[in-house]
N, C-alpha and C positions, 0 to 999 in steps of 0.2 A: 504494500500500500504506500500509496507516493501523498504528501503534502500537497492538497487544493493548488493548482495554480490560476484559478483565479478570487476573485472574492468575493464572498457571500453573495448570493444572488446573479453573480455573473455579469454578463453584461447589459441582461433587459433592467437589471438596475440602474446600471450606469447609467444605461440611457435615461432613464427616471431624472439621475440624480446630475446630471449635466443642466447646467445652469441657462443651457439655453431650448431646454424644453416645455418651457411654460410661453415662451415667447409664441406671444398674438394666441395666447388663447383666450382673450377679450372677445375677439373678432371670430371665432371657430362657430360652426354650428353648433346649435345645442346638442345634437346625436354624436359629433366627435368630443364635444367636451366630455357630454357623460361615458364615453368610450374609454378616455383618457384616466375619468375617474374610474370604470372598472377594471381598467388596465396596470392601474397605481395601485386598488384593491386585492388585485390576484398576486402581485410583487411584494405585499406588506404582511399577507398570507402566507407565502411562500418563505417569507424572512423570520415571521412569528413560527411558524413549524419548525421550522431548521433550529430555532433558538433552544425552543421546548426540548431539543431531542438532546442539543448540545448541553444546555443547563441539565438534564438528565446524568450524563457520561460524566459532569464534571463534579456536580451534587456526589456521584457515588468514588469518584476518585478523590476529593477533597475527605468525604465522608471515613473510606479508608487510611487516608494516611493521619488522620485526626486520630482513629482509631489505633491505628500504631503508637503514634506519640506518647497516646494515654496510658496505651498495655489495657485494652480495654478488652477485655475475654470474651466478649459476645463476639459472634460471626459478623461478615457482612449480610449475611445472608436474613439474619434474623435482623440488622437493623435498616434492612429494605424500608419498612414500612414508616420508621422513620425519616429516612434518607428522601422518600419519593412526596412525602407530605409537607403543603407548606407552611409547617409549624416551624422549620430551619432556616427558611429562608427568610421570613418579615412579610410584608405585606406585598399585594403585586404592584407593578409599577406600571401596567396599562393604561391607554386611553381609554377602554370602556365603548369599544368598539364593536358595532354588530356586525360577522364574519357572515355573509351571504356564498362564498365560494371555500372550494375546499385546497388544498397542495394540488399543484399538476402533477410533478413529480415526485413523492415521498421515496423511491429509493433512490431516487438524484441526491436528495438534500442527505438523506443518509450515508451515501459515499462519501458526500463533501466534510461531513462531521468527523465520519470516521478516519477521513486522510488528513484529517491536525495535526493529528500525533501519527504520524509513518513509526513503521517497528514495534507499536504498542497496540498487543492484543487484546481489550480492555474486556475482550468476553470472559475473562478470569481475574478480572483484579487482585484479589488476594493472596495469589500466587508470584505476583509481578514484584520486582527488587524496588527499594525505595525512589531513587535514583531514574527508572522509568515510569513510574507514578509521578513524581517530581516535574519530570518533563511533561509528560502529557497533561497536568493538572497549569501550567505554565500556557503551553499550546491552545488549552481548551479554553481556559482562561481571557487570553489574547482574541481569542478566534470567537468568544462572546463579546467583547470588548467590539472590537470591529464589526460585527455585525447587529447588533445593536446600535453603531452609530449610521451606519448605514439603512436600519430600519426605520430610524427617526427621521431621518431625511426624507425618507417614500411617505414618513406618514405628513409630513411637508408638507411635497405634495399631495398629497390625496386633500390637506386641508386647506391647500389652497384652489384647488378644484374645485371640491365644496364649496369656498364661497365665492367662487364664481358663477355655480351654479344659483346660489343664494341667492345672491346681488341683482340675477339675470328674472326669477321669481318676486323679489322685492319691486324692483321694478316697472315693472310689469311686461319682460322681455320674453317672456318663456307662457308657454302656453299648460296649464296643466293638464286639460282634457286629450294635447296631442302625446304626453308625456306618459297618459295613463294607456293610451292605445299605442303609442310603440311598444312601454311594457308588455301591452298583452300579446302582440303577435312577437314579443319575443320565447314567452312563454309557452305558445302554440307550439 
């Protein structure tokens, strides 16, 4: 397993996250703006999944090596249910965002988590030497860091789509009855 060469999200993020992709979406149709925002939607989706899997692998490597320090006799095994609840972590730190779409690729974002740490097999943690834990707790660590700053930025975007979208409804720019009948033959 080789080390992500690129980063989180790839490049439909980038694209996202290029400073000149909102340019003239004043002037866009309503159907591309809101395109725009299901398109920012499916990318902040995709960053939130990836997180969750990532915060998983690092929660249970942080988890063990805590456990070593301590000489703590319980398994990892038995403080799964610990480890997985977020009673460890503090509070979440979401927008409180309603998810309408799911991951495109959950074993894309999968491969990408698990190539953080190249050389560490983290399906057995507790057998791994300090030293590769160490590393990969570092890696995983980094590699939520980063992608997390890059999730914030999509979510940026998306909110400032939304209030474009807003602004255009405020207005009286935007039609609601046409908005309810695009939805439905999207639905169709």
């Amino acid at each position: 397993m080789t080390a992500p060469t690129s980063p989180a999200g790839g490049a439909g993020v980038d694209e996202l996250l290029d400073p000149s992709f909102l340019d003239g979406v004043q002037e866009l149709p309503m159907t591309e703006v809101r395109a725009l925002r299901h398109r920012a939607e499916q990318e902040e989706v995709n960053l939130s999944y990836t997180r969750r899997l990532l915060q998983g692998r690092l929660d249970i490597v942080r988890r063990e090596l805590q456990r070593r320090a301590e000489h703590d006799g319980r398994s990892l095994v038995d403080l799964l249910p610990e480890i997985l609840s977020e009673k460890g972590r503090g509070p979440a730190h979401g927008l409180g965002r309603h998810q309408t779409v799911q991951p495109t690729s959950p074993e894309q974002f999968e491969t990408w988590v698990n190539g953080l740490a190249p050389g560490v097999d983290l399906s057995d943690v507790p057998s791994l030497p300090d030293d590769q834990l160490e590393r990969a707790a570092r890696a995983l660590g980094e590699g939520e860091r980063t992608l997390s700053e890059r999730r914030r930025g999509v979510q940026q975007v998306m909110d400032t789509v939304a209030g474009e979208l807003a602004r255009r409804y405020r207005e009286g720019l935007a039609d609601v009855a046409q908005l309810l009948a695009d939805e439905s033959r999207h639905r169709a």
